[in-house]
N, C-alpha and C positions, 0 to 999 in steps of 0.2 A: 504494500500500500504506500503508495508517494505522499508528498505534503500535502497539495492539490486533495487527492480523495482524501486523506486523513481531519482535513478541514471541512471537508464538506461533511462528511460525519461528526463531526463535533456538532455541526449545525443542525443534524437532527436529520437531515437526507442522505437517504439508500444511492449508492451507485449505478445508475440505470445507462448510461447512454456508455458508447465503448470510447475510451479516451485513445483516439487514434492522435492526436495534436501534437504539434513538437513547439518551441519558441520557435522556429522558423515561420511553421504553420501558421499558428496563431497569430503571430505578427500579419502572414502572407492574407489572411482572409480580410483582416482592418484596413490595411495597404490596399489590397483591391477592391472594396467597397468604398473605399475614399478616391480612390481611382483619378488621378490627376490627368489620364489621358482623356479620358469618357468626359471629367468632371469638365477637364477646360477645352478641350473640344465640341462639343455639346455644348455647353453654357455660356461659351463668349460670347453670342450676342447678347446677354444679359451684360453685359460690364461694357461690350464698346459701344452697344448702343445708349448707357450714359455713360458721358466723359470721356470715351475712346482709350486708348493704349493707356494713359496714365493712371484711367480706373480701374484696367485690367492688372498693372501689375505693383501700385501703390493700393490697391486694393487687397492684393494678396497677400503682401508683407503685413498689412494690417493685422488683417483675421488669422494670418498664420501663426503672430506672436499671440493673440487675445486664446487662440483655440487649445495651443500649448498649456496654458493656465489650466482648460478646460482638462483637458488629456489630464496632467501630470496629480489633479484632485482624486480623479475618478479612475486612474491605476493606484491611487493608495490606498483608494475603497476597494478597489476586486481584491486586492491583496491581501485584507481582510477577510471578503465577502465573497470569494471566488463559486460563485452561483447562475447557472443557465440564467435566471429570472433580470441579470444586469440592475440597471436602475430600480426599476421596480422591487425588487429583493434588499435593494442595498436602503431607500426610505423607510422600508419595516422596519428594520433591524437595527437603523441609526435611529429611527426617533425617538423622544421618552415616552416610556411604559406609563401614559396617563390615557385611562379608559382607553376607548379604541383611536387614542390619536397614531400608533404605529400602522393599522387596518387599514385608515382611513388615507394616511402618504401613501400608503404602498398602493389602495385601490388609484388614487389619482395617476401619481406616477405610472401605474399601469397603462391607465388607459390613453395618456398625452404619446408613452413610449410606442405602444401599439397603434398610435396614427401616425406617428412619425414611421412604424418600421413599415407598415403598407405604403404610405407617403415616398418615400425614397426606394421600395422596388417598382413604383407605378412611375419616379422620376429617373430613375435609372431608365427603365426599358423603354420608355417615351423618347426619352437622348437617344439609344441605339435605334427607335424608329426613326428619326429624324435622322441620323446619320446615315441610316441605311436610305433612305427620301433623298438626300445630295448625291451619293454615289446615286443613283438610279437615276435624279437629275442631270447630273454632268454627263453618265453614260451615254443617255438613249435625248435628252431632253423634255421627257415627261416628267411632268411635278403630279406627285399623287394627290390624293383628291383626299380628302377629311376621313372616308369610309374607306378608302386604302390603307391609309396610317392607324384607321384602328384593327383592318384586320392584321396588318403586319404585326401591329402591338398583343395582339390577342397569339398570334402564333409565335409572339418570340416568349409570351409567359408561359405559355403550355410546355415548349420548351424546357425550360426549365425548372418547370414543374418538373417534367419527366427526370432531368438530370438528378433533381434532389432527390429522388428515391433510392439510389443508389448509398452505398452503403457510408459511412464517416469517412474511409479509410481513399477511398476516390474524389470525395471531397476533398480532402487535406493535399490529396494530390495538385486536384485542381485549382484549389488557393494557391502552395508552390509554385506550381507553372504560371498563375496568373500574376502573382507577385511580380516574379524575375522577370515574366512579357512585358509589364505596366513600367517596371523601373528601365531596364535595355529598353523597349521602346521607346518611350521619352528622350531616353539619350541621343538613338537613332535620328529622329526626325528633328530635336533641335541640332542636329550637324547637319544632316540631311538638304532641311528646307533652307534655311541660310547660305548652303555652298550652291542649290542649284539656282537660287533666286538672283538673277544678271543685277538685279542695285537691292541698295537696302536704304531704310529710312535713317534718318537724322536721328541721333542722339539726344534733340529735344523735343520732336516728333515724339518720340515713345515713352519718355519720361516726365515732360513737361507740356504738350500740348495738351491742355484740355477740352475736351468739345462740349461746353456749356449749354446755358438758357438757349442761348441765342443758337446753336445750333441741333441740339437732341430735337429729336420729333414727338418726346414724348408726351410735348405738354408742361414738363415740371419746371417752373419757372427758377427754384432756389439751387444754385449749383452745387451748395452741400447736400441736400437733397438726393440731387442726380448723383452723386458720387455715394453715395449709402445703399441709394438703390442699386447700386452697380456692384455690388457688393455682396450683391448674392450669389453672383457666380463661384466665388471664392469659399461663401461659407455652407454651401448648398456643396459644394466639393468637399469638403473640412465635415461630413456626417460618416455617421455608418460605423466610427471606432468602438460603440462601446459594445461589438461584431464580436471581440476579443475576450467578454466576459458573458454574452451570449455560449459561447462556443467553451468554457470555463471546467464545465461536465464532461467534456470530451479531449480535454487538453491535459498531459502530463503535468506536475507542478506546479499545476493553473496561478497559486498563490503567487507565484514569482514570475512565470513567462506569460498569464495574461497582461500582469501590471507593465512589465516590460513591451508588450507587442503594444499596448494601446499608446505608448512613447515613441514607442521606434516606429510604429507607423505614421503617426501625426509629421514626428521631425522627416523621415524618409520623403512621404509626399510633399511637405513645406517646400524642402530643396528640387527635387525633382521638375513640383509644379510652374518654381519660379524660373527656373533655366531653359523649360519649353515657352515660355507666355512670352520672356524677353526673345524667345530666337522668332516666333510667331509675329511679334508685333515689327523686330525688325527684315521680316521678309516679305511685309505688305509693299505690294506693284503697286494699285492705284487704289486708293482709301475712297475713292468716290465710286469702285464698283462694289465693294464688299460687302452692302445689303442690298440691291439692285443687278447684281452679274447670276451670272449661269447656275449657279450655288445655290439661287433662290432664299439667299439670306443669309445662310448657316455660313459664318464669318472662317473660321478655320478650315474649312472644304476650300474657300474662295481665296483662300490666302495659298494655299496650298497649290491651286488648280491655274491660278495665277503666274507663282513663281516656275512651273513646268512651262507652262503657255510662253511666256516673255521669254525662257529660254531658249526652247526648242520647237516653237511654234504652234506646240498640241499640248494639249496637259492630261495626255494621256500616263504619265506616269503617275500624276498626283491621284490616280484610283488605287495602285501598288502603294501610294505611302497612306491612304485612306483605311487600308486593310487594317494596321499595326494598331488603329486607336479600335478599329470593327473589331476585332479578337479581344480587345482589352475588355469593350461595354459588354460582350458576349459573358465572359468570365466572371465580370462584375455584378452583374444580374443575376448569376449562378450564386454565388457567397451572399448574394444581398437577400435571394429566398432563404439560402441555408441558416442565417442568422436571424431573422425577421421568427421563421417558424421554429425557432429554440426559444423565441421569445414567446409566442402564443400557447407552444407547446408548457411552457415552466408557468405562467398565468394559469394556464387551463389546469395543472397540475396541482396549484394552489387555491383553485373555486373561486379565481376572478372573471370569468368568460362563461355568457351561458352555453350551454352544453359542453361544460368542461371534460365531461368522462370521454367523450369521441375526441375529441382536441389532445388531449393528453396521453392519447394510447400510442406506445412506441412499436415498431413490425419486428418482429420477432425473428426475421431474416436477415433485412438489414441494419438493425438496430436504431433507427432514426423517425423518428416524428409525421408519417407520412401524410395523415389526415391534418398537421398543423401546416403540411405545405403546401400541398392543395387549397386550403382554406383562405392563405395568404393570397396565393395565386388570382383566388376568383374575388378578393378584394381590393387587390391593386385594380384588376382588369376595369373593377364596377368604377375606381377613383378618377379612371383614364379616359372615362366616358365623357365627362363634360367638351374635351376635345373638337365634339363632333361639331359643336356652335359656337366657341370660343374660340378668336384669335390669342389670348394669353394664357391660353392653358396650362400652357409648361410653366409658364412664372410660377401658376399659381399652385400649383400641386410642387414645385422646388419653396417653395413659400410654406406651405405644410409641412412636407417633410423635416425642415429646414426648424419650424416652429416646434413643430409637435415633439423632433429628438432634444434640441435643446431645452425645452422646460422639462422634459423629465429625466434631462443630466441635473439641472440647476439643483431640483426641490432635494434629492439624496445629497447634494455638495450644501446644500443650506441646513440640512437638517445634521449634517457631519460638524458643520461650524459650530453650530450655537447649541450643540448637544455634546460638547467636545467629550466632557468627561467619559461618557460612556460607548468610549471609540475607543477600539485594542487593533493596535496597528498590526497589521501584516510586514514581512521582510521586506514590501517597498515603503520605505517611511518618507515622508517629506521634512518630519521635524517641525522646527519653529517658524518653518516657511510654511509651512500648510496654510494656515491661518490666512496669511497673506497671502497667497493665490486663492488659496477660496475664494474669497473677495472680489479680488479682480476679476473672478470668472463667472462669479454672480451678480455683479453689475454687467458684464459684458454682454448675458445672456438675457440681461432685463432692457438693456440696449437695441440689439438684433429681433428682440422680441416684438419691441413696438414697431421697428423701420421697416420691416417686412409683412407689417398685416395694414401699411399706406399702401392706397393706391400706387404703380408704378407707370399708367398710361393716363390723360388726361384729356378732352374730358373724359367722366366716368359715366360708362353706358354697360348696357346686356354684355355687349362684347367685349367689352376692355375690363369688364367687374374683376379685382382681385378679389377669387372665393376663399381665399385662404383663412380669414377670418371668422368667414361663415362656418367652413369647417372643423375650426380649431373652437369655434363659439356651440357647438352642436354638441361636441364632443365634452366640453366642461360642462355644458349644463345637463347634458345627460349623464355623466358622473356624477355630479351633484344631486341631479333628481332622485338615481338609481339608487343612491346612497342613504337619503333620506324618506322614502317610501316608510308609511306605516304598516301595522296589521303586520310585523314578520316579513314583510315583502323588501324591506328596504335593506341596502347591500350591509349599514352598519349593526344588522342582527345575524346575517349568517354568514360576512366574509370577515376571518379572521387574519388572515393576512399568510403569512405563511405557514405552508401546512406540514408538521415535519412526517416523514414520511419510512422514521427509521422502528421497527416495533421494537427494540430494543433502546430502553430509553436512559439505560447507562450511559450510551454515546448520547445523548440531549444535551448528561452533564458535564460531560467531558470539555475542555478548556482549550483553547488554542494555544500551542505552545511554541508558536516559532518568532524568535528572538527579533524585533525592529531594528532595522541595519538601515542610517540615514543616508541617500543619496546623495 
């Protein structure tokens, strides 16, 4: 028995899932669901459509440093807390033992984490729709139609629906593989696009031109504004780490190589992310086709399809370098069900989801969660529907995602602060800095919280409505309702928060015994 299962039995939970995870793994699955190929591929019309290159990559150094706070809080919790259930696990357990206020963090944080973890597999495979829409663009010159993009989206979930049945031990494969694709590819194509691109932009072009009021189409008059809003693309990329304490049951020494992976993959994609946006912005041809060219908008296709074109007359290569980010979102969609559904799966386990007993059965074959993956499946696909009548779709389900994972990282990092005393660190300690990133990471996330549920087009109509509100507003107060129900029906008479699940309850009292080693 490693430290990892020996902590989770102390916690009062049975061994159930096969711990095929190594620190590589584990790292590999955060890393590629953070995905900096997919994330800044996919989402740079988010950030150049405001402010242009300066928002795309003063926006990234931003969030990169604010998200690190985020990270290095919530590896000193799994550390502790090393448990499938992630956030939601980690609010029970930190908060004080008064009446059912531990129930009542964990039900919430449940449910915010569980719209964030549908949220970002419905924004993930949305981006690999859209990516797969430019290459079919540039190819043929057909732009798909609203009910193309959903059925491509519907068959790239099924997809990987099907992959996740497969056993732990082919997943962990395929995080590895996707890891070293996401990091080597990044490297690739920032040398790649810059050596075949015949000129490059200016040094204050990419650093310093900002494209303001006066020029965004969005409407938004305040140029801090536009630069906030632009700013999604970065932290809509910066989701999906706490993948690493999802996957925690399945991982060797969880206690020390999840806290580590949720580190190592935040800092890996920061650097990675920043050295492709800088080669991308300096390998833009002409900045006045980039949302208007062949591309049909999708700014990294056209930068790309560009710098072949001005070359060599065709931008027929720029479909060969289009491939290296198509395998990334591919892989990335794959780790973003398999973590999404270790979370429904560990809820359901604990009688926070109705029909938790089918939610929470593991296959006895391949030892994995199948009925939570499917489940995820056909609630991303329902989240991807609005698509069909919305030109801001994508903002706005990256806008959820984006909301829904940060408030229920904050509420376990707020309830760790000011509940310090009855916090027993695990072998990743932060010490007398905890305190202080906490902080920063709880304002940060009260910060992002509000910028992202504003409007981002203007005016505001049917089609420009950012829903993200709406659904981040549905979901609190159906938490709240569910919660408070009279007559025995309400969540705070029969959810007790977590449910330990060992029948031997010697291991309940058992103590965690691994020594805090400060970073």
């Amino acid at each position: 028995m490693d430290s990892g299962e020996e902590r989770l039995k102390a916690l009062g939970y049975k061994q159930e899932l096969r711990r095929d995870f190594t620190l590589v793994s584990n790292t590999a699955i955060s890393f590629s669901i953070i995905s900096t190929l997919l994330g800044v591929t996919g989402s740079l019309p988010l950030a150049y459509n405001n402010g242009g290159a300066p928002t795309a990559i003063w926006g990234w150094v931003l969030v990169s440093g604010m998200t690190m706070t985020v990270a290095l809080t919530m590896a000193e919790i799994v550390s502790s807390l090393p448990s499938s259930g992630g956030p939601y696990f980690w609010a029970t357990h930190l908060a004080p033992r008064r009446g059912k206020l531990p129930a009542f963090a964990g039900w919430l944080t449940g449910w915010f984490n569980l719209l964030g973890q549908v949220a970002i597999t419905a924004g993930i495979d949305f981006s690999l729709t859209n990516h797969i829409a430019c290459m079919w663009a540039l190819g043929n010159g057909h732009i798909l139609t609203q009910k193309e993009l959903l059925a491509v989206y519907g068959v790239i979930l099924a997809i990987h629906g099907i992959v996740n049945t497969i056993s732990t031990r082919i997943l962990a494969w395929i995080a590895t593989f996707s890891a070293a694709w996401h990091f080597v590819g990044a490297m690739v194509l920032a040398v790649l696009i810059p050596c075949v691109a015949p000129t490059h932009q200016s040094a204050s072009f990419v650093f310093l031109e900002f494209q303001g009021a006066d020029v965004t189409a969005s409407g938004i008059t305040n140029n801090a504004y536009i630069f906030f809003v632009g700013m999604l693309m970065a932290q809509f990329t910066f989701t999906g780490y706490d993948a690493c304490g999802h996957m925690s049951e399945e991982t060797k020494s969880a206690d020390k190589t999840a806290a580590w992976g949720i580190v190592l993959a935040v800092g890996l994609s920061a650097i990675s992310g920043f050295i492709y946006i800088i080669a991308l912005m300096f390998s833009i041809q002409d900045p006045t086709d980039l949302l208007t060219g062949s591309a049909n908008g999708y700014v990294a296709g056209q930068i790309m399809w560009d710098a072949f074109l001005y070359r060599y007359g065709t931008g027929v290569g720029a479909m060969g370098a289009l491939v290296i980010p198509l395998v990334a979102a591919f892989c990335c969609g794959a780790t973003s069900v398999a973590s999404n559904s270790r979370m429904l799966w560990s809820f359901s386990r604990d009688r926070g989801v109705p029909g938790h007993r089918l939610w929470s059965s593991v296959n006895r074959l391949t030892g994995t969660p199948i009925n939570a993956v499917w489940a995820m499946v056909i609630f991303a696909f329902i989240l991807g529907l609005p698509m069909l009548n919305s030109t801001v779709a994508f903002s706005a389900v990256v806008s959820i995602s984006t909301i829904g994972l940060y408030i229920s990282y904050a509420i376990p990092i707020a309830v760790r602060l000011f509940n310090a005393k009855d916090f027993q660190p695990g072998p990743f300690n932060l010490g007398w800095l905890g305190p202080i990133i906490a902080t920063i990471a709880i304002l940060w996330v009260s910060f992002i919280t509000i910028i992202f549920v504003l409007p981002n087009v203007y005016p505001v109509t049917y089609q420009t409505l950012n829903y993200a509100p709406v659904a981040v507003g549905i979901v609190l107060f159906g938490a709240l309702f569910a919660w408070i129900l009279p007559c025995g029906f309400g969540a705070k008479d029969w959810f007790k928060g977590c449910r330990q699940t060992l029948d031997d309850s010697a291991h309940n009292k058992k103590e965690y015994s691994a020594e805090p080693k400060s970073v």
